[in-house]
mmCIF file of the C-alpha atoms, coordinates in Angstrom:
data_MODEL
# 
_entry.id   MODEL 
# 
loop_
_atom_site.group_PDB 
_atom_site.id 
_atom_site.type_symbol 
_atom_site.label_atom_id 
_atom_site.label_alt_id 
_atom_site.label_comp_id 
_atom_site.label_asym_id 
_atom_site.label_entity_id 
_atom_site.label_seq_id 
_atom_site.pdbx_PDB_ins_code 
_atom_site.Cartn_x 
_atom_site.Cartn_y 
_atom_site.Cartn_z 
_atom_site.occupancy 
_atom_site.B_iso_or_equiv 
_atom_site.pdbx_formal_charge 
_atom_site.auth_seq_id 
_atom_site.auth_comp_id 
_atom_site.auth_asym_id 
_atom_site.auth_atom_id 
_atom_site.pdbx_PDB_model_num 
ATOM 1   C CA . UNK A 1 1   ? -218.224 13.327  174.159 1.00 0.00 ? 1   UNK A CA 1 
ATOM 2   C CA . UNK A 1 2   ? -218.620 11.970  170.415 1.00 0.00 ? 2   UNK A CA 1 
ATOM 3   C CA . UNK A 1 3   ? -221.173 9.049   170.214 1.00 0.00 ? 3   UNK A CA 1 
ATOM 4   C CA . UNK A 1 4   ? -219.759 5.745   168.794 1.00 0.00 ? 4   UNK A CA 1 
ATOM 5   C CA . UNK A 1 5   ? -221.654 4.292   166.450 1.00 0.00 ? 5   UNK A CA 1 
ATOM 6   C CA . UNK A 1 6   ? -222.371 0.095   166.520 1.00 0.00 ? 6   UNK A CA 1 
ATOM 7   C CA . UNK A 1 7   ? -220.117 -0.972  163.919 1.00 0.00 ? 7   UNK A CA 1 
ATOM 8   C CA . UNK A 1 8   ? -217.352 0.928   165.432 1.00 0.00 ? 8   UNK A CA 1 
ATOM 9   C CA . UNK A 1 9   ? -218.036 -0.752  168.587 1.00 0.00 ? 9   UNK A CA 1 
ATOM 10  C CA . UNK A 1 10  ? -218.036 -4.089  167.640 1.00 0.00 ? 10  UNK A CA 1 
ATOM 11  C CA . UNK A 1 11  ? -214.994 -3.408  165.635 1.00 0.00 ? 11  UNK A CA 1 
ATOM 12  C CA . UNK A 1 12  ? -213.036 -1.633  168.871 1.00 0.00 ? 12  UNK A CA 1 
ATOM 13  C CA . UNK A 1 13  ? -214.452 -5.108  170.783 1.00 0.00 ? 13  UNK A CA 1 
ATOM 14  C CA . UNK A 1 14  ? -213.149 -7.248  168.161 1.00 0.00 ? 14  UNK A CA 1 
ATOM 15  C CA . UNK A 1 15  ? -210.233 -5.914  168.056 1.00 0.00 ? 15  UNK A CA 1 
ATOM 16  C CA . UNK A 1 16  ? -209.457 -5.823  171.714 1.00 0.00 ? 16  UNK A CA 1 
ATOM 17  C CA . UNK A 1 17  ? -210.567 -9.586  171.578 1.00 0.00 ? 17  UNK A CA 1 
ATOM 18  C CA . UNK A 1 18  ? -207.807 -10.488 168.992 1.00 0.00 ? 18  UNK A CA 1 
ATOM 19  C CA . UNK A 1 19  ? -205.325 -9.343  170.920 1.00 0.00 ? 19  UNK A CA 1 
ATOM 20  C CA . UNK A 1 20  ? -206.450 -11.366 174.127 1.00 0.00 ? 20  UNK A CA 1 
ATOM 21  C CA . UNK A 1 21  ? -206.384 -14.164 171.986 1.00 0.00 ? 21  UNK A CA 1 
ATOM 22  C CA . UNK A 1 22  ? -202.675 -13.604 170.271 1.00 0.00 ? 22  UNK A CA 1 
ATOM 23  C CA . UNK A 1 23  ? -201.578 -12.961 173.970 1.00 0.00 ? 23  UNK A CA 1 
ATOM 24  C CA . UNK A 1 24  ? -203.046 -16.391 175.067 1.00 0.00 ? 24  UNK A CA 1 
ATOM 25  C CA . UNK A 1 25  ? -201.322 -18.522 171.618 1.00 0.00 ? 25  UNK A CA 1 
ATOM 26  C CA . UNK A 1 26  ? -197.897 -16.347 171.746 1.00 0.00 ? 26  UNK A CA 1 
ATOM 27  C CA . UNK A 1 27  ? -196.663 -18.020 175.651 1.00 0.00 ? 27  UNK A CA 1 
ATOM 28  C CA . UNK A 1 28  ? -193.596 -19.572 175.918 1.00 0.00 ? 28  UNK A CA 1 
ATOM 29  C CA . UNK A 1 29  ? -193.568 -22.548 177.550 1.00 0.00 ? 29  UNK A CA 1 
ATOM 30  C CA . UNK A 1 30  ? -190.242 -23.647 178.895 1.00 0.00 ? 30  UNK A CA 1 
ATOM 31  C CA . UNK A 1 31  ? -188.856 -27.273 177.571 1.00 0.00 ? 31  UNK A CA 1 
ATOM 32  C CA . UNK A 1 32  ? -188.151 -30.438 179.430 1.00 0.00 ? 32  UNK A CA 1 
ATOM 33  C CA . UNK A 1 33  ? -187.445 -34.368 178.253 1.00 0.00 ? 33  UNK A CA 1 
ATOM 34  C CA . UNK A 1 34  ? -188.348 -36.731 180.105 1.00 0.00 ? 34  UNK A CA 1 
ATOM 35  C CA . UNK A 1 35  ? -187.817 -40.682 179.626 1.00 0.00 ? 35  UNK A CA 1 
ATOM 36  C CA . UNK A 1 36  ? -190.070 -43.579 179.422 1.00 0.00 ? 36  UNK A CA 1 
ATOM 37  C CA . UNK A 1 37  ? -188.689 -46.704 178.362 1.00 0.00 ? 37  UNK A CA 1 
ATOM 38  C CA . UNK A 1 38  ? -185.109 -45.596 177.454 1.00 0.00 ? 38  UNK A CA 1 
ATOM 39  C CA . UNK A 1 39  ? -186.617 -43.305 175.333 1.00 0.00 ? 39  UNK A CA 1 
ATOM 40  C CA . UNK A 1 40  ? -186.526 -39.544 175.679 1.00 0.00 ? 40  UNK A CA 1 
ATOM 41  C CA . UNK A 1 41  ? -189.270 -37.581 174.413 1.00 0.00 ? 41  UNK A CA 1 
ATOM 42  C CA . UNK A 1 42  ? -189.122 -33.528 174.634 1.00 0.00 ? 42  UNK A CA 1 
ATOM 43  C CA . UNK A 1 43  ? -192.301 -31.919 175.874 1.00 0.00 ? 43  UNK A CA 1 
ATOM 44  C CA . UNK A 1 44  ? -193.546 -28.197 176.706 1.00 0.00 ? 44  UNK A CA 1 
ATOM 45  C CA . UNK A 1 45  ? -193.242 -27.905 180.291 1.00 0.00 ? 45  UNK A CA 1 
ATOM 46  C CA . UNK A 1 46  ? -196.385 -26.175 182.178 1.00 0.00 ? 46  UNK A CA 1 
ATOM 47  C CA . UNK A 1 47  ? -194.655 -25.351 185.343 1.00 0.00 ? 47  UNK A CA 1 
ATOM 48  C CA . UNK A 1 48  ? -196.489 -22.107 186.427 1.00 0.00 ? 48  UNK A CA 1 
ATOM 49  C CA . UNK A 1 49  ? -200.115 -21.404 187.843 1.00 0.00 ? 49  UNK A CA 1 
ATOM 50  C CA . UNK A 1 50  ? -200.616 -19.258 184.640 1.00 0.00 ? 50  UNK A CA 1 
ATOM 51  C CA . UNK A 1 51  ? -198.587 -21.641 181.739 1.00 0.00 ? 51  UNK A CA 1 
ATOM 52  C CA . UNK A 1 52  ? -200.797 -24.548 183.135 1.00 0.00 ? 52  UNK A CA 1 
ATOM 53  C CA . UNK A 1 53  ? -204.162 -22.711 182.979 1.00 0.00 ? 53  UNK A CA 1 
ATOM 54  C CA . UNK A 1 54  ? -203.165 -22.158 179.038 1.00 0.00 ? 54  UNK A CA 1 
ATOM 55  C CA . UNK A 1 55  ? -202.103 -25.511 178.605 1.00 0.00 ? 55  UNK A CA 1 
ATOM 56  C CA . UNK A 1 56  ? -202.870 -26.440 175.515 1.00 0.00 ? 56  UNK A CA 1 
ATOM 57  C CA . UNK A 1 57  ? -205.658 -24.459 174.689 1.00 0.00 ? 57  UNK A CA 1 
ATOM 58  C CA . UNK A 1 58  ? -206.696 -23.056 171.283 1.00 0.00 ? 58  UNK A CA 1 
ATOM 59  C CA . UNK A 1 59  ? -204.301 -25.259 169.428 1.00 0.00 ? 59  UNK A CA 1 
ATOM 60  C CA . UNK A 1 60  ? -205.670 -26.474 166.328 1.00 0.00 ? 60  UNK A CA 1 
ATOM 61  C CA . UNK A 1 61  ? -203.747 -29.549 166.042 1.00 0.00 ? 61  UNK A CA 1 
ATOM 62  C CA . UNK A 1 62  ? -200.355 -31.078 167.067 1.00 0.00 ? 62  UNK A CA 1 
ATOM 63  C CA . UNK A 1 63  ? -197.342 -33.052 165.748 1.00 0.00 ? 63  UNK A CA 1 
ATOM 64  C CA . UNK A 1 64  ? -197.313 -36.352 166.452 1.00 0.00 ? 64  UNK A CA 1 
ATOM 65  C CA . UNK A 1 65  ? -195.009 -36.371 169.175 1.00 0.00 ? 65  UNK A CA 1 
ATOM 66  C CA . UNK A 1 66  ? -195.075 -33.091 170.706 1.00 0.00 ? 66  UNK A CA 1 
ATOM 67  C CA . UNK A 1 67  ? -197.195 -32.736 174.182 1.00 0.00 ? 67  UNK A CA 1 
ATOM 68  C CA . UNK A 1 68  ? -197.088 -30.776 177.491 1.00 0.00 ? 68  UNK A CA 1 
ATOM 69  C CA . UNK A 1 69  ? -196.146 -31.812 181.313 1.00 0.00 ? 69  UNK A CA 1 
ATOM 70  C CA . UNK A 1 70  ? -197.956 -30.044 184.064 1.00 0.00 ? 70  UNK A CA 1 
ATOM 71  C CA . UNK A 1 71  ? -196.135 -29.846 186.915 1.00 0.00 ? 71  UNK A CA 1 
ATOM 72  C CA . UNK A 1 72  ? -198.735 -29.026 190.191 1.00 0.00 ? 72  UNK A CA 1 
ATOM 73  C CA . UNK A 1 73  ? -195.999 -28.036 192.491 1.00 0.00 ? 73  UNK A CA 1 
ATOM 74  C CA . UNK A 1 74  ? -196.826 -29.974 195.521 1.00 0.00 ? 74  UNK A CA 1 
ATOM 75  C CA . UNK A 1 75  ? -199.020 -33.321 195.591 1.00 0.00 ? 75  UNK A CA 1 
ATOM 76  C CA . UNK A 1 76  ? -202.275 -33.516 194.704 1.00 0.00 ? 76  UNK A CA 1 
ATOM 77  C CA . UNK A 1 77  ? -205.370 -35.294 193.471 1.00 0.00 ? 77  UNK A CA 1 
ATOM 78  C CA . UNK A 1 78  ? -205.697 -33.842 190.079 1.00 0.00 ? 78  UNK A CA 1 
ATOM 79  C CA . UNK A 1 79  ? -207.929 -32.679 187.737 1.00 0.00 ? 79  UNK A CA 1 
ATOM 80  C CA . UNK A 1 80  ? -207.935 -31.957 184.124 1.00 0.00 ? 80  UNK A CA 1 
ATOM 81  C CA . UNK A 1 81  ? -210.751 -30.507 181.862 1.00 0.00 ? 81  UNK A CA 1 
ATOM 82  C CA . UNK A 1 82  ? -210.674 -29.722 177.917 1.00 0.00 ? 82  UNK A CA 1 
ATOM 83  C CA . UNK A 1 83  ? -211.819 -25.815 177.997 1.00 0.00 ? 83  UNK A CA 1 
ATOM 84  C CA . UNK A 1 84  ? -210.965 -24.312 175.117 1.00 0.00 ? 84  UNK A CA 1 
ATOM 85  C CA . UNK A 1 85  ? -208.885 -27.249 173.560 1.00 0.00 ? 85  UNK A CA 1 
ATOM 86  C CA . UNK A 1 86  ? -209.454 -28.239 170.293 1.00 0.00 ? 86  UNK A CA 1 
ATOM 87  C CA . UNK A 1 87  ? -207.716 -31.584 170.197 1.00 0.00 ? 87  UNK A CA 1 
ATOM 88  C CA . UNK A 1 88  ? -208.404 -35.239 171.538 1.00 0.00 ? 88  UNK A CA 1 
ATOM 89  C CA . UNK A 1 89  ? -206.042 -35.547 174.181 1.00 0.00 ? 89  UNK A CA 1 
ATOM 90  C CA . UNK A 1 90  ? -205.037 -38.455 176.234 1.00 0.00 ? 90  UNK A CA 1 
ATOM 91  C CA . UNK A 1 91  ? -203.299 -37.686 179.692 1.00 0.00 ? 91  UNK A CA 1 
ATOM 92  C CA . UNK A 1 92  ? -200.980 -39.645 181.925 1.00 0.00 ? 92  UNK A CA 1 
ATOM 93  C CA . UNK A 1 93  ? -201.471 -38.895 185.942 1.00 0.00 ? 93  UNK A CA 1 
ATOM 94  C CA . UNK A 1 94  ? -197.467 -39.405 187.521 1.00 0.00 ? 94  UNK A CA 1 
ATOM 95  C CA . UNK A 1 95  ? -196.895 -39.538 191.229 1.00 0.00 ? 95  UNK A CA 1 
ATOM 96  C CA . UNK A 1 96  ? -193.959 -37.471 192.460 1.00 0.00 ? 96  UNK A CA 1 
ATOM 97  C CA . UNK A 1 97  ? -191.703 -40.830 192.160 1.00 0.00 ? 97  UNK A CA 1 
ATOM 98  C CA . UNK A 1 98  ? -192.166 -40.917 188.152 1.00 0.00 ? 98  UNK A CA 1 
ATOM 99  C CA . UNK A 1 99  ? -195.083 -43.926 188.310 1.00 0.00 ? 99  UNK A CA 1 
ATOM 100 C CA . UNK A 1 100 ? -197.572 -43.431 185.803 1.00 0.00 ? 100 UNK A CA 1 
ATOM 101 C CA . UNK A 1 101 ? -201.340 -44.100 187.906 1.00 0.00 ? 101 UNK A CA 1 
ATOM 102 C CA . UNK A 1 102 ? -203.776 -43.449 185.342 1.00 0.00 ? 102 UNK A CA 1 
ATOM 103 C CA . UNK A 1 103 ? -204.108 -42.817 181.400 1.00 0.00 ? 103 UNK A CA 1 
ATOM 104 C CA . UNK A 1 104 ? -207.642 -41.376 180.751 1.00 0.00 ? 104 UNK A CA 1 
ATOM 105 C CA . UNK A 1 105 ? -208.958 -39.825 177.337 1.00 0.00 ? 105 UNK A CA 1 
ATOM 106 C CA . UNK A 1 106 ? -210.334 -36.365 177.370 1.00 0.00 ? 106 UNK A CA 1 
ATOM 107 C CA . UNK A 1 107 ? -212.448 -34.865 174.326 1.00 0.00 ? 107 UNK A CA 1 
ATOM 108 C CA . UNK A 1 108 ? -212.590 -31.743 173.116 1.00 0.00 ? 108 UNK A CA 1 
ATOM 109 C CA . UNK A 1 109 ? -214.173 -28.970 174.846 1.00 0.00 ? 109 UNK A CA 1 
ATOM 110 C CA . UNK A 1 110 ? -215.434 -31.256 177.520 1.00 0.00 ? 110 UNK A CA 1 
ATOM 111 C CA . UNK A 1 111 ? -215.625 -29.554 181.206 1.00 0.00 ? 111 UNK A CA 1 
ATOM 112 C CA . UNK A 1 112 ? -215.415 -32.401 182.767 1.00 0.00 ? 112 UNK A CA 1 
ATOM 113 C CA . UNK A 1 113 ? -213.246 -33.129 185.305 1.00 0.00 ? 113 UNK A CA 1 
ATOM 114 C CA . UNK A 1 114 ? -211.140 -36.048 184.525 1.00 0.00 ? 114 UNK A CA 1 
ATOM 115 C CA . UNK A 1 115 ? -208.755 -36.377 187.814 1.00 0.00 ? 115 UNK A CA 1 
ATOM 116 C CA . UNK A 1 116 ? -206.072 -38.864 189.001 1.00 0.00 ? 116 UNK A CA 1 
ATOM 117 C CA . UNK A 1 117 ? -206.960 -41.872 191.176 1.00 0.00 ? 117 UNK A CA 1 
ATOM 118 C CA . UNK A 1 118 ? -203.830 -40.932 193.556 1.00 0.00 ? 118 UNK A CA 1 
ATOM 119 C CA . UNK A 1 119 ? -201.597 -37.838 194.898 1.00 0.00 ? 119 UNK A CA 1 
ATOM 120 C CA . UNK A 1 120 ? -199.439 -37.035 191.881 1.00 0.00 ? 120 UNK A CA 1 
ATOM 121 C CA . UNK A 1 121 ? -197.661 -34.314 190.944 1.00 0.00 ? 121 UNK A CA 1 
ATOM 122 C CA . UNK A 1 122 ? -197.668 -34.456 187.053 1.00 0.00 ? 122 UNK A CA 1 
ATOM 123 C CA . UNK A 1 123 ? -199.931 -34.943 184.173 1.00 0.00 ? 123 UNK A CA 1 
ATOM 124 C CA . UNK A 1 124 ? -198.408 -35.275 181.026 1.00 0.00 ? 124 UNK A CA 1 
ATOM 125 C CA . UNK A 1 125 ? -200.727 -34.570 177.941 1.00 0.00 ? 125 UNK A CA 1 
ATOM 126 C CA . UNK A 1 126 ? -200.446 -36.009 174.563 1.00 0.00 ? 126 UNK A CA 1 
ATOM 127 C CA . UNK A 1 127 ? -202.779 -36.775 171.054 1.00 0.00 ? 127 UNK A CA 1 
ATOM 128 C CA . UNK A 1 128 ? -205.236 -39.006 172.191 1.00 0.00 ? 128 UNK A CA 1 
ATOM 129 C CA . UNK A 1 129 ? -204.096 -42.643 171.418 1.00 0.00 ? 129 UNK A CA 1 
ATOM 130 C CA . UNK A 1 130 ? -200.550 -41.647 171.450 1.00 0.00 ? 130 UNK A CA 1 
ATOM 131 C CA . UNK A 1 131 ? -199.710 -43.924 174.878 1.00 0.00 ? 131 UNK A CA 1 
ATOM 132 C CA . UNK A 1 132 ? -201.148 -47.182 173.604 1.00 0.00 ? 132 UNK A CA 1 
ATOM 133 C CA . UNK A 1 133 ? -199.678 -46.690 170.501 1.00 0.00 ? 133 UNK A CA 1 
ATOM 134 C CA . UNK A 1 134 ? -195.929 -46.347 172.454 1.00 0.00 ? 134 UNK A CA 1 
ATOM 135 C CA . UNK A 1 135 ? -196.663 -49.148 174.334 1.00 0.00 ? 135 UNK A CA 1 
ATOM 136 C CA . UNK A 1 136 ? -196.467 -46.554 177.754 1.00 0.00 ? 136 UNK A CA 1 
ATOM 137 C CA . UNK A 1 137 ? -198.806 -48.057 180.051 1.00 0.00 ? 137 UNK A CA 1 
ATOM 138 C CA . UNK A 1 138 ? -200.210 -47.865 183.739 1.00 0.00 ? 138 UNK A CA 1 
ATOM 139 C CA . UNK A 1 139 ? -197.107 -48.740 186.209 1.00 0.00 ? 139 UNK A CA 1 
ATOM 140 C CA . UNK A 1 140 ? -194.819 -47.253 184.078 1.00 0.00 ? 140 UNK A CA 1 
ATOM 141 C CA . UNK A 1 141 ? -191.998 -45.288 184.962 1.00 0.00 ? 141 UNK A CA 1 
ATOM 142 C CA . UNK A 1 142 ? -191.223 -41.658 183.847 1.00 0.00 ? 142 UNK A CA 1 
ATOM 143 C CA . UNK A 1 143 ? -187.786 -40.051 184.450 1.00 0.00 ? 143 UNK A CA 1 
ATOM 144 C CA . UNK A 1 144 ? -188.438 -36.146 185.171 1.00 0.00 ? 144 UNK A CA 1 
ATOM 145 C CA . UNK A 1 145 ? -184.849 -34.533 185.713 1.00 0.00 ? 145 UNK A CA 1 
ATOM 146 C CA . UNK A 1 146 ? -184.758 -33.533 189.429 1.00 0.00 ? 146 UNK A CA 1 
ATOM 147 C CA . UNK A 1 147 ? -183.467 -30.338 188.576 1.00 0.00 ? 147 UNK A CA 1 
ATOM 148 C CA . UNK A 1 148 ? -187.243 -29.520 187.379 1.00 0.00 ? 148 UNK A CA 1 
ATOM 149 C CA . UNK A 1 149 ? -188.904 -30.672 190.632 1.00 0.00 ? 149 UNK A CA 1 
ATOM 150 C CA . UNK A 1 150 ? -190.818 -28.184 193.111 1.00 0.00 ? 150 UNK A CA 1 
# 
């Protein structure tokens, strides 16, 4: 058996590494709108066990209103942390009957849990600041189509 030398390790590794990586950024997330306000914003929808581990991980940045709802499949007190993400979010805990319980910040790379004060069964992420600065608040209301419900 031929004997690899160092370089040509850490060039195999690196390679294999890349292509983790470009496997991670390249996932589809499905799309869904959802309304706040009579306004309708679109959003990446994280509806899977695997599409809401990625969540929004290894993004650099993102436009100003473009963000992600996680959808936990059943009721829960949730938790979000900021491994891997590059970006100030801010994040929006929503029971099952669209009311909004809790806006937190999250920083990046922080693995700190940062959960809901209630059972919900979203979280919608967005750029940090991005809810104050629409005037969506605490007690609000989100519209989720039903046809996207567990």
């Amino acid at each position: 058996m031929p004997k690899l030398r160092l370089p040509s390790v850490i060039l195999i590794l690196a390679f294999i590494s890349s292509l983790t990586f470009a496997n991670q950024a390249d996932k589809e997330f499905p799309q869904i709108q959802v309304e706040v306000k009579q306004q309708v914003y679109p959003l990446e929808y994280a509806n899977t066990f695997e599409l809401r581990a990625q969540g929004l991980m290894h993004r650099e940045n993102m436009c100003e209103n473009c963000g992600m709802l996680f959808n936990f499949q059943q009721n829960k007190t949730a938790g979000m942390w900021m491994k891997n993400t590059l970006i100030p979010l801010d994040v929006a805990f929503i029971r099952q009957d669209g009311k909004i319980t809790d806006i937190k910040a999250m920083q990046p790379h922080d693995l700190t849990n940062i959960g809901s004060s209630e059972r919900v069964l979203y979280a919608w992420e967005m750029n940090q600041g991005w809810f104050a600065k629409n005037a969506i608040k605490v007690g609000d209301t989100v519209v989720i189509p039903l046809n996207h419900k567990p």
